[in-house]
C-alpha positions as CSV (number, residue, x, y, z in Angstrom):
1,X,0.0,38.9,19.2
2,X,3.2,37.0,20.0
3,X,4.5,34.4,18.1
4,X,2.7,30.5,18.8
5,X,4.7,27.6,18.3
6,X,3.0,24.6,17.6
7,X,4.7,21.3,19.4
8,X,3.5,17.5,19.9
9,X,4.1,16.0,23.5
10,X,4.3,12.1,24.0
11,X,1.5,11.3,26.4
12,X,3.8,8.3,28.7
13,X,2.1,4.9,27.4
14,X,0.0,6.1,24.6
15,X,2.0,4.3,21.9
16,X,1.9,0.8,24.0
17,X,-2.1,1.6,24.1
18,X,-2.1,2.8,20.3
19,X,-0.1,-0.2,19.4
20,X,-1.5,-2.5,21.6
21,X,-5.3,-1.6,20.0
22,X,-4.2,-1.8,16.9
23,X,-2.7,-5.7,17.4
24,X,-6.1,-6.7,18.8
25,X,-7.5,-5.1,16.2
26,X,-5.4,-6.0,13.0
27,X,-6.3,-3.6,10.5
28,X,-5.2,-2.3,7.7
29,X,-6.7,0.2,5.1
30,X,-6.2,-0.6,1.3
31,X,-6.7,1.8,-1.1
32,X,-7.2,0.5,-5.2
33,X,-5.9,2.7,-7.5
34,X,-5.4,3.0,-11.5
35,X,-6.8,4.2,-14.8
36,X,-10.0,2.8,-15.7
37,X,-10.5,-0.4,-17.2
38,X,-7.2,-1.0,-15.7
39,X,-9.4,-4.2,-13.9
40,X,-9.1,-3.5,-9.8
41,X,-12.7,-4.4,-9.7
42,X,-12.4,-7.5,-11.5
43,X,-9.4,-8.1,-9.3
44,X,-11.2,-8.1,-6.1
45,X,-14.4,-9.9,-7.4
46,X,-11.8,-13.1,-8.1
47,X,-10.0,-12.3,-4.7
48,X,-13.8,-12.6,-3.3
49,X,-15.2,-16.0,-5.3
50,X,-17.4,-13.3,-7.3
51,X,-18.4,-13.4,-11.3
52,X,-15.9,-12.2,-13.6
53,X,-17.0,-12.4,-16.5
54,X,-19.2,-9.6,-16.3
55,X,-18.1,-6.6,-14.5
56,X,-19.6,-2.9,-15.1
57,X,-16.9,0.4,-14.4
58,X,-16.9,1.6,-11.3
59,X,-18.2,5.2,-11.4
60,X,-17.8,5.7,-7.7
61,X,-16.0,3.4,-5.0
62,X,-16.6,-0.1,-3.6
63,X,-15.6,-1.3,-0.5
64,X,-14.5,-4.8,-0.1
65,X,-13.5,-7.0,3.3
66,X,-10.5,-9.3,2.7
67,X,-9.2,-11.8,5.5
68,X,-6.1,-13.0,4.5
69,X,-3.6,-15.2,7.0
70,X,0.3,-14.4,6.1
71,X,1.5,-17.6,5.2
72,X,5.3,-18.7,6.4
73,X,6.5,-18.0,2.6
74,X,4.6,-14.6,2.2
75,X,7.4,-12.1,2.7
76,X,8.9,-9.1,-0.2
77,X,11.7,-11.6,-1.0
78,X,10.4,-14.7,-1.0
79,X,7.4,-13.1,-3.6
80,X,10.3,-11.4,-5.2
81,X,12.3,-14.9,-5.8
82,X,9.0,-16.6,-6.6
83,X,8.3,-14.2,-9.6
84,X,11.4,-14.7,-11.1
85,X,11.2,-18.5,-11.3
86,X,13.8,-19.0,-7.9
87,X,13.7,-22.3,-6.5
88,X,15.3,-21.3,-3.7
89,X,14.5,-22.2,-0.1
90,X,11.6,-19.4,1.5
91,X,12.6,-17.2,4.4
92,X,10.2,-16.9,7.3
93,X,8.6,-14.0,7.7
94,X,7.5,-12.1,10.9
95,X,3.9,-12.8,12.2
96,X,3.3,-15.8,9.9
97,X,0.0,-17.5,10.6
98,X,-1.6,-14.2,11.7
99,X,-5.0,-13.3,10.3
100,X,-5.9,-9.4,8.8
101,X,-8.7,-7.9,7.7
102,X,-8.1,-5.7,4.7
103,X,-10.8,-3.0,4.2
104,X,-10.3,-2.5,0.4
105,X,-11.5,0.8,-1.2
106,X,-11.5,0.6,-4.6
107,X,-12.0,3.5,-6.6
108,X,-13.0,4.5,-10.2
109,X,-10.0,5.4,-12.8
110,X,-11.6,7.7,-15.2
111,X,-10.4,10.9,-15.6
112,X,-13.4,13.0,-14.5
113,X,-13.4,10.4,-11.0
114,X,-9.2,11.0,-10.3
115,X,-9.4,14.3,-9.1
116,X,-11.7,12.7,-6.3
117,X,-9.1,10.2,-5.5
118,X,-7.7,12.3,-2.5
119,X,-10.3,12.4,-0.8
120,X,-9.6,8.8,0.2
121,X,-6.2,9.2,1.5
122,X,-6.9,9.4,4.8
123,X,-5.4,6.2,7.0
124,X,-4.1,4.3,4.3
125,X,-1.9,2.0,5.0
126,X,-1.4,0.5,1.5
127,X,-1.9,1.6,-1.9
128,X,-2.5,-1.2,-4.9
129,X,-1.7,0.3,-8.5
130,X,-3.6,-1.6,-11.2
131,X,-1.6,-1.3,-14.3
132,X,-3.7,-3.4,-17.7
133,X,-0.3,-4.7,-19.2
134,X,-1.9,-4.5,-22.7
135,X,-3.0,-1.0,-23.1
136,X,0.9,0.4,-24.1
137,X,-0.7,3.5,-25.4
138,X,-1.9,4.6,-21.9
139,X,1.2,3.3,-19.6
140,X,2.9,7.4,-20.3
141,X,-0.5,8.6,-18.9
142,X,-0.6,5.4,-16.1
143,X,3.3,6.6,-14.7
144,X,1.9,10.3,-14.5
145,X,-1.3,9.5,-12.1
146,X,1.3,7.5,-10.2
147,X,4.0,9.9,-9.6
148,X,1.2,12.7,-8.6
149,X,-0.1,9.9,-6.2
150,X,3.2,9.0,-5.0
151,X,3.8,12.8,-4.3
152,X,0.8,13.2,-1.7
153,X,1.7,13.7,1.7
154,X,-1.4,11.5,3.6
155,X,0.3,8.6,1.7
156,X,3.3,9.3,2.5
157,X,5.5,5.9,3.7
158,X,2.3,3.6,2.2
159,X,3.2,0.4,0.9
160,X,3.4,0.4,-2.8
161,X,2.3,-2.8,-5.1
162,X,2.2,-2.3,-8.5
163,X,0.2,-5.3,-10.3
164,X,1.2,-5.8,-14.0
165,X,-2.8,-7.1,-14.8
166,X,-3.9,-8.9,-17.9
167,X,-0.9,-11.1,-17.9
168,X,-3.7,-14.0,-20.1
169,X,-3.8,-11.6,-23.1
170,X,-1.8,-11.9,-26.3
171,X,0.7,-8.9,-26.5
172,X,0.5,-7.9,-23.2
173,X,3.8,-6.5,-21.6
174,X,5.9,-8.5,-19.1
175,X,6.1,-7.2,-15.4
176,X,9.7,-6.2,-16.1
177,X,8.6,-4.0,-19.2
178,X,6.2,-2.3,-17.2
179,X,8.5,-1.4,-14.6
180,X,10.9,-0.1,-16.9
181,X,7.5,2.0,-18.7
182,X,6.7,3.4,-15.3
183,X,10.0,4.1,-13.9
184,X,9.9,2.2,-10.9
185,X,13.4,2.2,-9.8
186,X,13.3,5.5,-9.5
187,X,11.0,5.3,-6.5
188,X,12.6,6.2,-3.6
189,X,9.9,7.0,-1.4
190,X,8.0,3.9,-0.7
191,X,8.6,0.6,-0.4
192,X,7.0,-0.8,-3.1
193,X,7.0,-4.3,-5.1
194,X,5.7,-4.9,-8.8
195,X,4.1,-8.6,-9.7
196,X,2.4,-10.0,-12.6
197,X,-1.5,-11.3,-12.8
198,X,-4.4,-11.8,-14.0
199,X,-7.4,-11.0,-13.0
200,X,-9.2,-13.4,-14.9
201,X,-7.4,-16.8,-14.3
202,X,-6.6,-15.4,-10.8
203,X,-2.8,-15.8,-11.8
204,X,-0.5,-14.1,-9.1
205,X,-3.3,-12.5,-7.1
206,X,-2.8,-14.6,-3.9
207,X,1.2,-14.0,-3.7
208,X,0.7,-10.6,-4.6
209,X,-2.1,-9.8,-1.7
210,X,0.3,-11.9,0.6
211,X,2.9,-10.0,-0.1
212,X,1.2,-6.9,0.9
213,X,-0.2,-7.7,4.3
214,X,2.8,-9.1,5.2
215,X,4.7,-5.6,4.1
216,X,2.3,-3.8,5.8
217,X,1.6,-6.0,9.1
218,X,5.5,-5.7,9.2
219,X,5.6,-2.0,9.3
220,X,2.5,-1.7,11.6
221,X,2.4,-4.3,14.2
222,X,6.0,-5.7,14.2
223,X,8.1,-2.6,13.7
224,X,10.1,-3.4,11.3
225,X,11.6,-2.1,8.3
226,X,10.6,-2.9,5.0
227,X,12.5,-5.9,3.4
228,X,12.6,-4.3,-0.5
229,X,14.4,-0.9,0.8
230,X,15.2,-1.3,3.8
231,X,16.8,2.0,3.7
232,X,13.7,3.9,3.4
233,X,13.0,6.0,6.0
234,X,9.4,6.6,7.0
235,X,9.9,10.4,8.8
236,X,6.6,11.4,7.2
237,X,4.5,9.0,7.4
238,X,5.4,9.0,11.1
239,X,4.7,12.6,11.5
240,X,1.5,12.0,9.2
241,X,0.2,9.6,11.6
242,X,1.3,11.4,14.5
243,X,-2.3,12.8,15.6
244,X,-3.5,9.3,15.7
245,X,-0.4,8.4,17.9
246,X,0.2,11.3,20.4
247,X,-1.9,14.6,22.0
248,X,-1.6,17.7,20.6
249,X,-0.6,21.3,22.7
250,X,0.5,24.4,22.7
251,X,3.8,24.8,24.9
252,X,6.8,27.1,25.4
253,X,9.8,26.0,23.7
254,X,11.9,24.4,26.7
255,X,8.9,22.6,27.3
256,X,8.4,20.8,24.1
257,X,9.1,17.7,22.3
258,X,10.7,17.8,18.4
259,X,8.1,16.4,16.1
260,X,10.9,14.6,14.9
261,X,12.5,13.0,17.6
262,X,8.5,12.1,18.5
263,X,8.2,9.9,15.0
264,X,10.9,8.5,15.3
265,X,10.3,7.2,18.7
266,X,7.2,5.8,17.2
């Protein structure tokens, strides 16, 4: 049998339809993530008006519907400049006033659970790191899980936030000494922002979910590039995301389209 080359051909108007769908639509998929106890459930019981005083582990997933409307003062650098005490005037941000629906999965951190983690990958257009600021002994083990995460290929070109939690308690680390525990500057993959919070005064959890539905309605609906690296370049996720985006065939070489030169027309 001869050799088969698989190609991907642009069907003419499918991305204005795709794109166009998904504006109406306004959607995005958010995936929690970290060790356990790490308090992503408590998070998203505070983010929802729930109880939070008593919260049991979460030995499988729970999915949560968040509506959030991106404020005029929501974008990476104004959160940025807010979390380092900057008085300085906001910068508007693209699509302010525009109401998402975030369909939160949020997913148990033990040990036995994380190899079941990937089977949630699928469509996500954000992941959400939980990091509890006061376990030190755990933050080796915490950058680990996150650099395998990071290294997956369906998240590929996700946005990244990274919440320092537990901010309230005595001894906890400061958002900057997390990042420095984690190695966050060395990410070069995704764009990705780390904030302080707490997910029992509700500290920082409003700016920091802001901050990530503006990121991500950004990259999705408004096409642009990411304003904490704005030199990342999203190849993979594009070519990730290409099924959902273009039709799949089988075609002589003259005939066919570069998978590359298809994402990045997307």
């Amino acid at each position: 049998m001869g050799n088969c080359t698989l190609r991907v051909k642009l069907i003419p108007g499918l991305l204005t339809i795709i794109r166009k769908n998904k504006a109406k639509a306004r959607e995005m998929r958010v995936l929690f993530l970290g060790l356990d106890n790490a308090g992503k459930t408590t998070i998203l019981k505070r983010l929802t008006g729930g109880d939070v005083r008593e919260v049991s582990p979460t030995l499988g997933f729970n999915i949560t519907t968040l509506v959030r409307t991106i404020g005029s003062t929501a974008g990476a650098e104004n959160a940025a400049a807010a979390s380092a005490g900057s008085s300085s005037a906001p910068k508007p941000v693209a699509g302010a006033g525009d109401t998402y629906t975030l369909n939160v999965w949020d997913v148990g951190g033990q040990r036995t659970l994380r190899p079941y983690w990937r089977n949630y990958f699928e469509s996500t257009d954000a992941v959400v790191w939980v990091v509890d600021s006061s376990d030190t002994l755990r933050l080796d083990d915490c950058s680990s899980e996150l650099r395998q995460l990071l290294s997956e290929q369906r998240l590929a070109g996700c946005t990244l936030l990274v919440l320092a939690n537990k901010q309230d308690l005595a001894g906890s680390l400061s958002m900057e000494q997390v990042r420095d525990q984690l190695h966050l500057d060395g990410i070069e993959s995704h764009t990705w922002r780390i904030l302080p919070c707490s997910a029992i005064t509700g500290e920082g959890l409003d700016g920091a979910m802001d901050w990530v539905t503006a990121e991500v309605a950004s990259r999705l609906y408004y096409g642009g590039r990411s304003a904490v690296n704005p030199g990342v370049i999203r190849e993979e996720a594009r070519e990730t995301r290409a099924k959902d985006e273009i039709a799949t065939q089988v075609e002589t070489p003259d005939q066919a389209v570069d998978t590359r030169a298809v994402a990045m027309a997307a």
